[in-house]
N, C-alpha and C positions, 0 to 999 in steps of 0.2 A: 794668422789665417789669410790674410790678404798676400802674403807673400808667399801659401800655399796657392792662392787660385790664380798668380800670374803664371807660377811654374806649371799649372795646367794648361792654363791656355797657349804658354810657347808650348808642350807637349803636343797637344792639338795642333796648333797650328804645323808646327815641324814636319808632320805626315805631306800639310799640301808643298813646304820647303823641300823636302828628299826628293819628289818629282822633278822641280827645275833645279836640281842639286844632280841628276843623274844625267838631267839632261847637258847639262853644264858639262860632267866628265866624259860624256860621249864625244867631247869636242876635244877632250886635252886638258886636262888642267896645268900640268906641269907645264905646255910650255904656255900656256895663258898669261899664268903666275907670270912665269919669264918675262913676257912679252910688259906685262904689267910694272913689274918692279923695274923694267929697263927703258922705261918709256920717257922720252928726252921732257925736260920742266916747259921749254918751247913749246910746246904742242899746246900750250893755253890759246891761243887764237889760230889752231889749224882744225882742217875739217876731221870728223871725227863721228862714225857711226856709232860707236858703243860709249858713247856718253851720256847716256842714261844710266837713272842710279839701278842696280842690281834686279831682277825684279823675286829675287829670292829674297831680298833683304825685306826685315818691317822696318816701319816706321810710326811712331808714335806722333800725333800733333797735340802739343798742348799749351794750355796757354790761350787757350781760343774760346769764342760766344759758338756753337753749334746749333745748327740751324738743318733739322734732317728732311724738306725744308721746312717744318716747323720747330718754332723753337723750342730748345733742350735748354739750353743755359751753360754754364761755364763748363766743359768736361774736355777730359781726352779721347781720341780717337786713336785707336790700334788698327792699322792696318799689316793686314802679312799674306803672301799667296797671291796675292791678285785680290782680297776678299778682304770686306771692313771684318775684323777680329773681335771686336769688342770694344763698347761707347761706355768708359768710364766718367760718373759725375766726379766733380774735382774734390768735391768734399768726401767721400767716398774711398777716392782713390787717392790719397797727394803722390806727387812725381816722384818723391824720396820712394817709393815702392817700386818704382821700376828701375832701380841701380841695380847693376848685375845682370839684368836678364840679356842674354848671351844674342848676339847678332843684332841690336834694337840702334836704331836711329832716329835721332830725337829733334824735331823741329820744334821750337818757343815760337808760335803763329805771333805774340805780342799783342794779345787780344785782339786779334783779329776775327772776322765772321769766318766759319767754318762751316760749306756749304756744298752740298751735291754738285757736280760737275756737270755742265750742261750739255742739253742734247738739242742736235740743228738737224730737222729730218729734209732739209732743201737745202743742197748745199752743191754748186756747178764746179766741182772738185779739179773735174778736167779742163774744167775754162768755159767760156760760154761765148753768147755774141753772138758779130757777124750781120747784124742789119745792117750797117754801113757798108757794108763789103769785107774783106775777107780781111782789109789790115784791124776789122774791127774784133776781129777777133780774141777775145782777151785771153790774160794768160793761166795756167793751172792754179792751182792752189800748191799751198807750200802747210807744211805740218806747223811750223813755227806762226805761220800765222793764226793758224784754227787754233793752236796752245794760248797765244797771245788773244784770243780771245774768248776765253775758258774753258774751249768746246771739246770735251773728251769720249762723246759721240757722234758721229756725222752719218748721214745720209746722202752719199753722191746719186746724182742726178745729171741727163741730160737735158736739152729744151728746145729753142727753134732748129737750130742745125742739128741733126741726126744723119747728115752724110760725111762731113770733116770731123764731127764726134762721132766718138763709135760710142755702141757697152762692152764693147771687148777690151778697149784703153779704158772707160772707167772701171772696169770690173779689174783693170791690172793697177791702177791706181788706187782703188779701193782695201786690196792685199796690201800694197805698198805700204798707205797708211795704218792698217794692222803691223804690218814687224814694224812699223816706226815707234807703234806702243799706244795708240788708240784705239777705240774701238769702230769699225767703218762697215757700213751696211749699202745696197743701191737699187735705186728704182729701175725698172726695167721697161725699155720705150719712151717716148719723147713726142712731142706737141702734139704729131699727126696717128690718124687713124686710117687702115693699120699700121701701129709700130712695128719698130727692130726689136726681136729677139735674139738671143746669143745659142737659143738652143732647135728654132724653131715654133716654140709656142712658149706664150709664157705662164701655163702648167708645168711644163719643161724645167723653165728657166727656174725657178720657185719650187720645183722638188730638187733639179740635180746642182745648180748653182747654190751653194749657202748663202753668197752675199744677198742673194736678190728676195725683199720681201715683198713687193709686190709691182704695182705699172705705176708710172709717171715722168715727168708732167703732160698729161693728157690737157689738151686745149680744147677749153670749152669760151663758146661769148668772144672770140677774141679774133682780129681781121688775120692772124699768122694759123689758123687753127682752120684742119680741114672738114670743119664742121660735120662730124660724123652725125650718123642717124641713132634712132633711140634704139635699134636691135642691135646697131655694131657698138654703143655702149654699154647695153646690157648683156652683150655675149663678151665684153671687155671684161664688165665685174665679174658676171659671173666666171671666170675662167681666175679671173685672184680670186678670189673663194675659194674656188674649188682647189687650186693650187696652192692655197695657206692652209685647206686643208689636209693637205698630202704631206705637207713641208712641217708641218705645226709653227708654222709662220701668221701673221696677220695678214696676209691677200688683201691688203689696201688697193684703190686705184686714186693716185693720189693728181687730184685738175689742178693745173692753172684754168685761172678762171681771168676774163679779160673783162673791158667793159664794155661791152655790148648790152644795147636793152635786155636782151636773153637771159643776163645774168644766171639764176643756175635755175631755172628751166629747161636745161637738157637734163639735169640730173633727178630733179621730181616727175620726168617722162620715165627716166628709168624705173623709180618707184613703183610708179601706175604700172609703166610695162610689165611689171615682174607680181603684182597683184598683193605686193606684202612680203613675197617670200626673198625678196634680198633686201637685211638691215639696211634701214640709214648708214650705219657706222662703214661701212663697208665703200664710202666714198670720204672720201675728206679734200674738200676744197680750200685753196690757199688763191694770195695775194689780198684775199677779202678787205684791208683797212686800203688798201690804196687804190681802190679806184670808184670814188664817190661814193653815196648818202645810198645811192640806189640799191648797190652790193650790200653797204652794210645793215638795210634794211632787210634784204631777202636772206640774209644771215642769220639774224635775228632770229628769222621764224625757222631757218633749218636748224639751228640749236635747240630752239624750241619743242623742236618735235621729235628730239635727241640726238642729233646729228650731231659734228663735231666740226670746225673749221680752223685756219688756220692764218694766223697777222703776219704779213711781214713787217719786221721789226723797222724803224727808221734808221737811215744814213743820215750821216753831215747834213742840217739844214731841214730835213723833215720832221711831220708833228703827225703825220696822220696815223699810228700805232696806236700813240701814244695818250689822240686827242679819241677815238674811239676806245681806246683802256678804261679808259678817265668818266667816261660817258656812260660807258656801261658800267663799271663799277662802281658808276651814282647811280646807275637805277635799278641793278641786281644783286650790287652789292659784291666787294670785291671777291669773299672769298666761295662766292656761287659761278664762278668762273671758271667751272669745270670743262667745257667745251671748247678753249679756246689756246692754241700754241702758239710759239712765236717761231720762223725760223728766218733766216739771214736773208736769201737766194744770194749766201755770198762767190765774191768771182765771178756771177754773171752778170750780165750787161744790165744798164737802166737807160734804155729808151726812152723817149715822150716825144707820141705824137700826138700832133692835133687834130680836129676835129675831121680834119680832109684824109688823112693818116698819114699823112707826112713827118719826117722823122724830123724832131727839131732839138732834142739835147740826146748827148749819149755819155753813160759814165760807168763804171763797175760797181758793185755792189762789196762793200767791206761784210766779212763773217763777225767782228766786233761789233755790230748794229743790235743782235742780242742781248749783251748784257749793257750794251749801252742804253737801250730801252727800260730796261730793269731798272738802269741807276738813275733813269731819269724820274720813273714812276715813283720811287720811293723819296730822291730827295727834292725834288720838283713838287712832284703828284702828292707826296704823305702817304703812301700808302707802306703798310708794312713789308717790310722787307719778306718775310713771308709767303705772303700775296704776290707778291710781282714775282718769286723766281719761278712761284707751280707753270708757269705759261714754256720754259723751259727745261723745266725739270719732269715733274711726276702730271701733268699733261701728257705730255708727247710721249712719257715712256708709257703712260696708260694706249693712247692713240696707236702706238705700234707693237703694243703688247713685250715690250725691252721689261722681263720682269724684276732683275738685277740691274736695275738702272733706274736713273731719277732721285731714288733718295738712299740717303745714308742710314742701313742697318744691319744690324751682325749678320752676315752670311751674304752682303748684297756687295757688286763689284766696288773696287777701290777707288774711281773715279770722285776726287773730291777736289775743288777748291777753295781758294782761300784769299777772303777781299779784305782791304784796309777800313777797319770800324766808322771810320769818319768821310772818307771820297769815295766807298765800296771801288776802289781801284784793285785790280789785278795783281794779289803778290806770290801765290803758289799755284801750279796746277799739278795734277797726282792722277797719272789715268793707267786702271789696271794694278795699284799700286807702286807705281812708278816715278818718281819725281822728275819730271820735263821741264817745270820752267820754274826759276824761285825770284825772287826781286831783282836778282842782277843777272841773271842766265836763263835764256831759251835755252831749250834743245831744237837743232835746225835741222836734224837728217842726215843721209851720208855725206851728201855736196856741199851743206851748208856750211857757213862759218859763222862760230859760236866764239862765243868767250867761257871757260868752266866757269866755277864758281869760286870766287878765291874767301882766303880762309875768313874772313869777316863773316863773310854769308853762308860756312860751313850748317849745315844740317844739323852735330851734332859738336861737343866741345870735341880738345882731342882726348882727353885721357879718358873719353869711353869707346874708342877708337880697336880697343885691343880685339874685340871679335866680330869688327865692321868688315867689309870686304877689304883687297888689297889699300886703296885709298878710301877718302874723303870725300872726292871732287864728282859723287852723281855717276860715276861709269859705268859700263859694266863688265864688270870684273868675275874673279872666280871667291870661292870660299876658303880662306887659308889664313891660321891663325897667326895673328900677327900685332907689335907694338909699334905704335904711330909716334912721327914728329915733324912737325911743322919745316918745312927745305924753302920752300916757294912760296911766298904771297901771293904771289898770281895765278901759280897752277893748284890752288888747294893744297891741301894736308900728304905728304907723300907717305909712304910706310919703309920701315927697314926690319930686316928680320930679326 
C-alpha cells in the first residue's frame, strides 16, 4: 500500500516536472547533455551559472526533527516542482519505501532541524549608504550571501539616497535574484515624500510591475526624513491600497521610523485623518527595537490596537532585538507575538548619530543578523525554537500576504532550511526546491566562485544515481537516463553512459 501511494504521488507530482521538462527541451537537450557529459573535472573551483541542482529534480530530506514552524517530530519532507509534495512521519513512512522511486534525491539532514526558509521584507539589495559621502556608499548584495544567511525570500528596498539608487536597478536586481533561484519582491519609493516611481504612480507601479508590493522606506520621526504632512501620507496609503487592490498584492506602506519624539504619530494622524476607513495593518513600521524605550513604548500600543510592527534584528555586538524579544515575551508571552517581524536592513549602512546629529560610527548591516537573532533567543533567551523562527517565518509571510511562504506544507513553495540540532548553525538551504547551499557549498551566481560539492557531501549515495540528472554535483543539467561512477573527489559524482 505504501508503495502504491509514493507511485501516486511521483504521478502527481510529474505533471508539475513535464512543465520544466518542456521547458528544458525548448533549449536543446542533446547538446546540454553534450555540454554536460564533456564538462572538464577542473571546473570544480570555476565560476559557474548552472550550478544549482535541477529544479525539475525532487528531493527527499530525511533524517531530520521538522519544524513547519511548529513542531511535527521526526519525518521526511518530499519536495518536487518548486512545491513541498508531501510531509511524511518517519514511522509511517521508513526510507526503505522510497528506493526506486525514479528521479528522487535524497539528503540524510542527520537529525538535523528542518525548518521553513526565511523571509527578510527589508533588505538594501542594491547597496545603501552614503551619509558619509559618496565613498560611503556600500556595496550590492550578492545571492551567496542572503543563502549564507537562510534567506530564500527577500524584499529589496531602497532608503536615504534615491538619486544614485534608482527602482529601476533595484527592480533589475530583483529579477536577477529570481533566475538566481530565490524568491525577490520590492518596495517602491524611498525616505522622502513624494517618492520615485518606476511607473509614474505607484498604483501603476503595483498593478503593472509584479515585483512591487507596495511603498517603502517611507521616513517618518527621523532628521533625513522630509517630514511629509498627514494628507501626503494618507493619499500615500491610500494609493497602496488601492493598488494592492488592483494587483491582488498587500499595498503595504512600509516607514522607517527614526527617533524623534514624534515617533509614530504621523501614522495615528493618518488614522484620525481617514476616520477608521484605512486599517492599521495597512502601515507597518520598522526599526522599532533600536531606537530607545520611547519607540518601543508607542509600539506597544500600535500592536495593541492591531497593528503590526517590525525589529531589526541585531548585528555583531548588539542586544536591543533581542532584549525587547525577551521583554515582551515575559509579559505577553512568547507565542502571542503575532505582530511582530524581524528583518536584517541588510547591506545598508548603520549610522549613529548623536544627540546634535552628527554622524559618529558608520558600519553595514549583515542579512545573517536574522537568524542570528533567532539563535540567540533560543539558546541564550530559552525560548522555543518555535517561537523565535514565527518573527521570520509565518509573521512576515502573514504581514505581506506571501501565501505559499513561511511554513512548510503540502502544496506550499519549497523554500526550506536546515540548522544543526545543537548550534542551530546553517547546513542546507533549498529555495523553490532547489538545493543552493549544503555544508561545504554555496551557490554564488554567474560571476561568483564556488566550490561544487565533492562526493562526501553528495546529496544522495551513487547507486541511486541511475535516474538523477547527468551528475551528482547540484547543477543544472537536463533529464537523460543514465548509470553513475564516481571520476573526481573534488568535482562530485560524474556520469558515463
Amino acid at each position: 500500500m505504501k508503495k502504491i501511494v509514493l507511485v501516486a504521488i511521483f504521478l502527481m507530482v510529474s505533471l508539475n516536472l513535464q512543465v520544466h521538462l518542456a521547458r528544458s527541451e525548448s533549449k536543446g537537450i542533446a547538446g546540454a547533455a553534450e555540454a554536460a557529459a564533456n564538462k572538464d573535472d577542473d571546473a570544480a573551483d570555476a565560476s559557474s551559472f548552472g550550478s544549482r541542482s535541477d529544479d525539475t529534480a525532487m528531493v527527499l530530506l530525511h533524517n531530520g526533527y521538522v519544524y513547519t514552524p511548529r513542531f511535527l517530530g521526526k519525518a521526511h519532507v518530499l519536495l518536487a516542482g518548486g512545491s513541498v509534495a508531501a510531509i511524511f512521519k518517519e514511522g509511517d513512512f521508513p526510507l526503505a519505501n522510497f528506493s526506486g522511486l525514479p528521479c528522487l534525491k535524497i539528503i540524510d539532514v542527520e537529525e538535523g532541524f528542518v525548518v521553513p526558509g526565511l523571509i527578510d521584507m527589508h533588505v538594501h539589495v542594491t547597496g545603501g549608504g552614503g551619509e558619509m559621502g559618496p565613498a560611503s556608499r556600500t556595496a550590492e548584495g550578492k545571492i551567496s550571501e542572503l543563502l549564507e544567511a537562510g534567506i530564500t525570500t527577500v524584499v529589496g528596498i531602497l532608503g536615504t539616497d534615491c538619486v544614485s539608487r534608482s527602482l529601476e536597478n533595484l527592480r533589475s536586481k530583483v529579477a536577477a535574484l529570481q533566475d538566481e533561484g530565490i524568491t525577490a519582491w520590492m518596495w517602491s519609493g524611498c525616505y522622502r515624500v513624494p517618492s520615485p516611481t518606476l511607473t509614474g504612480s505607484l498604483v501603476r507601479d503595483m498593478q503593472l510591475i509584479q515585483e512591487v508590493i507596495g511603498a517603502g522606506e517611507i521616513a517618518i520621526s527621523d532628521h533625513r526624513s522630509s517630514w511629509p504632512s498627514t494628507q501626503e501620507l494618507l493619499g500615500l496609503v491610500t494609493d497602496a491600497r488601492v493598488g494592492g487592490m488592483l494587483s491582488g498584492k498587500v499595498g503595504l506602506v512600509h516607514f522607517h521610523t527614526g527617533s524623534a519624539a514624534s515617533r509614530l504619530d504621523p501614522l495615528w494622524a493618518v488614522m484620525e485623518a481617514s476616520k477608521g476607513a484605512i486599517p492599521i495593518t495597512q502601515m507597518l513600521p520598522t526599526h522599532i527595537s533600536g531606537r530607545g524605550p520611547g519607540l518601543l513604548q508607542a509600539a506597544e500600543e500600535w500592536v495593541a490596537q492591531g497593528g503590526r510592527v517590525d525589529f531589526t534584528a541585531d548585528q555583531d555586538g548588539e542586544t536591543q532585538s533581542f532584549n525587547a524579544l525577551m521583554d515582551w515575551g515575559k509579559r505577553f508571552g512568547n507565542a502571542a507575538l503575532t505582530g511582530v517581524s524581524l528583518s536584517s536592513d541588510g547591506f545598508g549602512s548603520l549610522p549613529k548619530f548623536n544627540s546634535k546629529g552628527e554622524l559618529e560610527e558608520y558600519a553595514v548591516a549583515s542579512p545573517s543578523a536574522n537568524l542570528d537573532t533567532i539563535r540567540r533567543l533560543v539558546l541564550q533567551g530559552g525560548w522555543k525554537l518555535e517561537d523565535a523562527l514565527v518573527f521570520s517565518t509565518t509573521n512576515p509571510a502573514s504581514f505581506l500576504a506571501f501565501k505559499n511562504k513561511g511554513m512548510l506544507k503540502v502544496g506550499g513553495d519549497a523554500d526550506v532550511v536546515v540548522l544543526n540540532a545543537q548550534t542551530l548553525q546553517l547546513q542546507y538551504v533549498i529555495a523553490r526546491g532547489q538545493v543552493l547551499k549544503t555544508p561545504e557549498w554555496t551557490y554564488s551566481g554567474m560571476f561568483g566562485k564556488q566550490k561544487l560539492p565533492t562526493a562526501s557531501s553528495s546529496s544522495q549515495p551513487v547507486e541511486h544515481c541511475r535516474y538523477d540528472t547527468c551528475n551528482n554535483d547540484d547543477d543544472n543539467d537536463v533529464w537523460v537516463e543514465t548509470t553513475c561512477k564516481l571520476t573526481n573527489p573534488e568535482a562530485g559524482t560524474r556520469c558515463s553512459s
